[in-house]
C-alpha positions as CSV (number, residue, x, y, z in Angstrom):
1,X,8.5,3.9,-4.5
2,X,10.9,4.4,-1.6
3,X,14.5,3.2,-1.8
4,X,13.5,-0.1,0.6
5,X,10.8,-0.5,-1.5
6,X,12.5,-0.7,-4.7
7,X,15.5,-2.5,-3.1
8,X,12.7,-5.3,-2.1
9,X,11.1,-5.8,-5.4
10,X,14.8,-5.5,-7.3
11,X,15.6,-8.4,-4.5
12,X,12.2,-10.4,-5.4
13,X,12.9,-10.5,-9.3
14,X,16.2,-11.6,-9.1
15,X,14.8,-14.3,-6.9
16,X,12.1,-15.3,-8.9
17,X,14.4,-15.6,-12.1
18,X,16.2,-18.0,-10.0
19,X,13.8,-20.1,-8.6
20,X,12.0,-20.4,-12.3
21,X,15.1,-21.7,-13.3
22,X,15.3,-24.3,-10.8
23,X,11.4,-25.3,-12.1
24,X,13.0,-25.6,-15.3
25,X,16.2,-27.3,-15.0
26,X,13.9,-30.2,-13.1
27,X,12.7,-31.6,-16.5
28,X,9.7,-33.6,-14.9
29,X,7.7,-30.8,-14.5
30,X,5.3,-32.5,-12.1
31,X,8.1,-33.5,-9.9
32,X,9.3,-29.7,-10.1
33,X,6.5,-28.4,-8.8
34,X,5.5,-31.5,-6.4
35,X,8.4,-29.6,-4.8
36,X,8.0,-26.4,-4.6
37,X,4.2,-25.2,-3.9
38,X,4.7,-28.3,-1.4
39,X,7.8,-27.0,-0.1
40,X,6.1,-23.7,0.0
41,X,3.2,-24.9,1.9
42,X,5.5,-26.4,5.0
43,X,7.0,-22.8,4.7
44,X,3.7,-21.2,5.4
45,X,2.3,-23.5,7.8
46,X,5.7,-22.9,9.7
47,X,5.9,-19.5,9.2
48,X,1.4,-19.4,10.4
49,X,1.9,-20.3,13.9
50,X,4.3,-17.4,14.5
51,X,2.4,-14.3,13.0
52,X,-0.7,-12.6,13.2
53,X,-4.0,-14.3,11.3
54,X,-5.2,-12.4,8.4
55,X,-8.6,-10.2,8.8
56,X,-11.8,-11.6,7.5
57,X,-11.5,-9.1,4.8
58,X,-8.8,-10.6,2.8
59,X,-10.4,-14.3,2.7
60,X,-12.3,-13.5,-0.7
61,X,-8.9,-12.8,-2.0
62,X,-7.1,-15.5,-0.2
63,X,-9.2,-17.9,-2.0
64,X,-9.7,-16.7,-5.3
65,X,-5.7,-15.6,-5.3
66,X,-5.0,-20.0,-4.5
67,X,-7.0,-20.5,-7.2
68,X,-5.2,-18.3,-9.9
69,X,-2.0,-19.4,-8.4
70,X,-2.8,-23.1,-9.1
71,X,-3.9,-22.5,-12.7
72,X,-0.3,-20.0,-13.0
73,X,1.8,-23.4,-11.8
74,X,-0.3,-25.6,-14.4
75,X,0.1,-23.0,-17.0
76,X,3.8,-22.0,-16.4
77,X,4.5,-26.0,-16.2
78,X,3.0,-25.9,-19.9
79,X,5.2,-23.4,-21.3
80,X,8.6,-24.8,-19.9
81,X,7.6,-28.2,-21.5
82,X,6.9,-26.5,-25.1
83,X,10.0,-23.9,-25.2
84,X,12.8,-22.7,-24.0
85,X,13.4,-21.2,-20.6
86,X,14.9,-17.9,-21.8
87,X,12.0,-17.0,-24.3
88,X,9.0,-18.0,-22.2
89,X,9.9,-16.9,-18.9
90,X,10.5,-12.9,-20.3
91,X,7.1,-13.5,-22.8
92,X,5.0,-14.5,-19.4
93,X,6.9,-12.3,-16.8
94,X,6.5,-9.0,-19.9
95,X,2.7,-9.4,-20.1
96,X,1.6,-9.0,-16.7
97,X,2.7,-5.5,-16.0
98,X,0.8,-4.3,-19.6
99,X,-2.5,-6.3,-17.4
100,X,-1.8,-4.8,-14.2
101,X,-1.5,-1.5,-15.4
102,X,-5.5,-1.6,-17.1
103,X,-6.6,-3.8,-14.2
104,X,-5.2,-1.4,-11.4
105,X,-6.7,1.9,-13.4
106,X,-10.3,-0.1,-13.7
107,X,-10.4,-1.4,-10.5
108,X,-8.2,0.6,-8.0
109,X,-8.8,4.2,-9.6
110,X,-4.3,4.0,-10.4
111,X,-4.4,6.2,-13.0
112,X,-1.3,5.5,-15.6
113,X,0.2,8.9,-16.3
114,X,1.8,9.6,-19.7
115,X,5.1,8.1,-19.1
116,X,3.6,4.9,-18.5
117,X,1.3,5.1,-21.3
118,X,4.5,5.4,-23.6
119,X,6.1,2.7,-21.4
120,X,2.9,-0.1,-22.1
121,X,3.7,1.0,-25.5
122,X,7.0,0.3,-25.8
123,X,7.0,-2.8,-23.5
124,X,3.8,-3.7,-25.9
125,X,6.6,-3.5,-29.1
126,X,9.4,-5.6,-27.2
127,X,6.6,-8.3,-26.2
128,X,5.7,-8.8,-29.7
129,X,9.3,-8.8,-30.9
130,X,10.1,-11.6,-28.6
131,X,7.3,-13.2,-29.1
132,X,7.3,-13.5,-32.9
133,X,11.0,-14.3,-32.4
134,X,12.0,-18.0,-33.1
135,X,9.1,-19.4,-31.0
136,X,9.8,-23.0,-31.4
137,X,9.1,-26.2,-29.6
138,X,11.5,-28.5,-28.5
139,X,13.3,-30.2,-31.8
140,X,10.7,-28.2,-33.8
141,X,11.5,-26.6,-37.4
142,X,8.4,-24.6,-37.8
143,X,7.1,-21.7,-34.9
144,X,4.9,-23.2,-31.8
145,X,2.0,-21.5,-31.2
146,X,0.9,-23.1,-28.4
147,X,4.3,-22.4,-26.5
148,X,3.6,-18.3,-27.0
149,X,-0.3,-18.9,-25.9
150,X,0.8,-20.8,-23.1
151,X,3.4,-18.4,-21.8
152,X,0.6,-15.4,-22.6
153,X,-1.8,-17.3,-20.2
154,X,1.2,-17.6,-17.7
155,X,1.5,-13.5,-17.9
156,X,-2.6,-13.1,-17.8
157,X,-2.9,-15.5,-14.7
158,X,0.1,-13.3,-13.1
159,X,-1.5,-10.0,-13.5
160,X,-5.0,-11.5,-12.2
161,X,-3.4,-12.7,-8.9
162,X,-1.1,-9.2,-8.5
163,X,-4.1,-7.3,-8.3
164,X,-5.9,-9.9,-6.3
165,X,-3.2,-9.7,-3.9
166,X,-2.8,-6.2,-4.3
167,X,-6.3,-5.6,-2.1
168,X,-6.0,-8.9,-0.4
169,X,-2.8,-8.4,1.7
170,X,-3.7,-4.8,2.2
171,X,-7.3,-5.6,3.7
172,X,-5.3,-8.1,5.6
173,X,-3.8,-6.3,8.2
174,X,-0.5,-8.7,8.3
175,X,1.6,-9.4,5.1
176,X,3.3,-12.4,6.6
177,X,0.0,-14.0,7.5
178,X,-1.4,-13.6,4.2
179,X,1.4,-15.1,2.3
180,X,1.8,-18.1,5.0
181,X,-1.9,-18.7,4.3
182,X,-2.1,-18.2,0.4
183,X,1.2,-20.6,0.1
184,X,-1.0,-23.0,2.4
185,X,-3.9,-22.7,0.0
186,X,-2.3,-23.2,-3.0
187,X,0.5,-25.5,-2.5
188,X,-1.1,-28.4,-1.7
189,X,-3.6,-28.9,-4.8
190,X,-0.2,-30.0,-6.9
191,X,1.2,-32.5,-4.5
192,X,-2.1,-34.3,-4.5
193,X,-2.5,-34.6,-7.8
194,X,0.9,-36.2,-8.0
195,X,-0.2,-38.8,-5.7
196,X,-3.0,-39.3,-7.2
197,X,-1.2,-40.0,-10.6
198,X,2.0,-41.7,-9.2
199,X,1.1,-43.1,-5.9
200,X,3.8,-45.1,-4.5
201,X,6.3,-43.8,-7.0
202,X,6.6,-40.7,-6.4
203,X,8.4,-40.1,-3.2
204,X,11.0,-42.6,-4.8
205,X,10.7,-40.2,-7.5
206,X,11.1,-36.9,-5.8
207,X,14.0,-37.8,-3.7
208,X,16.9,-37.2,-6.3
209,X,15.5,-33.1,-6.7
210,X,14.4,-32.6,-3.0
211,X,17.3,-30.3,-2.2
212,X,16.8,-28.5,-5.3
213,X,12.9,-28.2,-5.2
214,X,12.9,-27.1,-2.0
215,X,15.2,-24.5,-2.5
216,X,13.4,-23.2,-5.2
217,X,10.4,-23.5,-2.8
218,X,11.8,-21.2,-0.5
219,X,12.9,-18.6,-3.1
220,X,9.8,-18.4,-3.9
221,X,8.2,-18.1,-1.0
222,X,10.7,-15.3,0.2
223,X,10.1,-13.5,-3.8
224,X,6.7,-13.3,-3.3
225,X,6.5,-12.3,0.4
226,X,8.5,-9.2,-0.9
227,X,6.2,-8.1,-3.4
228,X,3.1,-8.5,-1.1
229,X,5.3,-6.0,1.4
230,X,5.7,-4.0,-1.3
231,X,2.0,-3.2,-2.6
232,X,1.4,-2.5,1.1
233,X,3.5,0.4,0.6
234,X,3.0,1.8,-3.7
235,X,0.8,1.5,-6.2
236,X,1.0,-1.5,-7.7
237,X,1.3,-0.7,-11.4
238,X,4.7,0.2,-10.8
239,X,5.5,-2.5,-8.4
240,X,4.8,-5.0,-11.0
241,X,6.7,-3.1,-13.8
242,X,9.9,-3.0,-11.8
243,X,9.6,-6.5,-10.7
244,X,9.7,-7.7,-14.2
245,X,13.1,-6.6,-14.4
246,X,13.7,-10.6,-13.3
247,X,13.2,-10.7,-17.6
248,X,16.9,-10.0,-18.3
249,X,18.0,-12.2,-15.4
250,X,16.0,-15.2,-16.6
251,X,17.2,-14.5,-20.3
252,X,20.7,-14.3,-19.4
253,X,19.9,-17.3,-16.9
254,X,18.5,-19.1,-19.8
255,X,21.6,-18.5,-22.6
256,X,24.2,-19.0,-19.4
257,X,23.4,-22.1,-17.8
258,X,20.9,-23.7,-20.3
259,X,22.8,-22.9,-23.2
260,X,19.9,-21.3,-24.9
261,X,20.5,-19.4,-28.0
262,X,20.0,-15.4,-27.1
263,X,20.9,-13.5,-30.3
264,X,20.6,-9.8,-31.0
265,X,17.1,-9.9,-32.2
266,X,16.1,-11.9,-28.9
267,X,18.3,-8.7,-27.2
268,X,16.8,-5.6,-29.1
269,X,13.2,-7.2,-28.2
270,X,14.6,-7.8,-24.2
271,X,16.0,-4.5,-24.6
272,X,12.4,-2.9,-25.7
273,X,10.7,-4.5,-22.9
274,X,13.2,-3.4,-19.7
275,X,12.6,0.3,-21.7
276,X,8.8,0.2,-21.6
277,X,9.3,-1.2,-17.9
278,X,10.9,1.5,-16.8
279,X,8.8,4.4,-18.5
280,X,6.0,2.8,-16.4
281,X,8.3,2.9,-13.2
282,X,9.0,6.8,-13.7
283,X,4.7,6.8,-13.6
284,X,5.1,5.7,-10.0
């Protein structure tokens, strides 16, 4: 974990936190994402004709990663339709460096060390705080389960698709050909589907949040395409740790500009996690 490496992935979490909150300030969800893993597929079909094509070794990946990518959108849509921004977007983002850490020791031979042992274990206590923490639905008295398994999905389909692209882009030869392909790939399932379901309506629709969907599609295009660089260059246990440092930005995101209530058991659990986080960053 170099300094440029570390700047990159502090770079790609803020950006994330930011383009997630753009996803969520969109309240039609399908619109939302209509926009950005469309937008993100112009960005890669653009961004394809100027950089090397990815080695037949990464196509497994490529393929299985679109896949887990469109299940992540469908699944992150869920959550941000059953709570609220600032309490699912830290429960999804906190569980997928606890996966990534047993997927990369199973399957890549990363070893955690004891600090990042203790860290899982402290993230794992911050996790359940927040997640046992006023989960409610929107205008609900009584706690929403299916707003914490939803964003517990979200975190699962995120750690599947870091390790994925963890070997992927590396057996690719060309980082900025493999995301230009995988945003190809994956973002242009969605779209379809709302065409399918809206037909004529949709552009119609879409047009009042095209400036601010495609935005977000290019933060998250230039998020991700950071993180790939990155896990060409460290393990990727702590890549993913540090990049979940995007939780305190979306939580502050979510109590600034959504109004969202963020109270001090909401900041001890936040706290917790950003602890474990960074006990499994000293590991790397």
């Amino acid at each position: 974990m170099t300094p440029l490496v570390t700047l990159a992935v502090l770079v790609a979490a803020i950006t994330h936190a930011s383009w997630n909150a753009i996803a969520h300030h969109i309240k039609e969800q399908l619109l939302s994402f209509t926009l950005i893993s469309g937008g993100g597929a112009l960005l890669g079909l653009a961004t394809a004709a100027f950089v090397p094509f990815p080695a037949a070794g990464a196509w497994p990946y490529l393929i299985l990663s679109a896949v887990l990518h469109i299940g992540y959108y469908a699944l992150l849509m869920r959550s941000f339709t059953l709570g609220d921004f600032g309490q699912m977007y830290p429960i999804a983002r906190g569980t997928a460096p606890l996966v990534v850490t047993v997927l990369a020791a199973v399957f890549l031979d990363e070893l955690p060390g004891g600090w990042q042992l203790l860290g899982v274990a402290v993230a794992c206590a911050g996790l359940t705080g927040l997640a046992l923490w006023g989960i409610r639905g929107k205008g609900a008295a009584r706690p929403q389960w299916p707003a914490l398994a939803a964003a517990g999905a979200t975190g699962l389909s995120i750690a599947l698709y870091t390790v994925v692209d963890g070997v992927g882009v590396r057996a690719s030869g060309t980082p900025l050909g493999y995301i230009a392909w995988l945003m190809i790939l994956q973002g242009l399932v969605i779209p379809a589907y709302a065409l399918w379901r809206r037909r004529a309506a949709l552009l119609p629709q879409l047009r009042p949040h095209a400036a601010r969907g495609l935005l977000g599609a290019a933060l998250s295009v230039s998020a991700y395409a950071l993180v790939l660089w990155a896990q060409t260059k460290a393990p990727l246990a702590p890549i993913a740790a540090l990049r979940e440092s995007s939780i305190i930005v979306g939580a502050a995101i979510g109590a600034l500009f959504f109004k969202e209530r963020f109270g001090a058991p909401r900041i001890a659990a936040a706290g917790l996690m950003v602890l474990g986080i960074g006990l499994m960053l000293r590991a790397g």
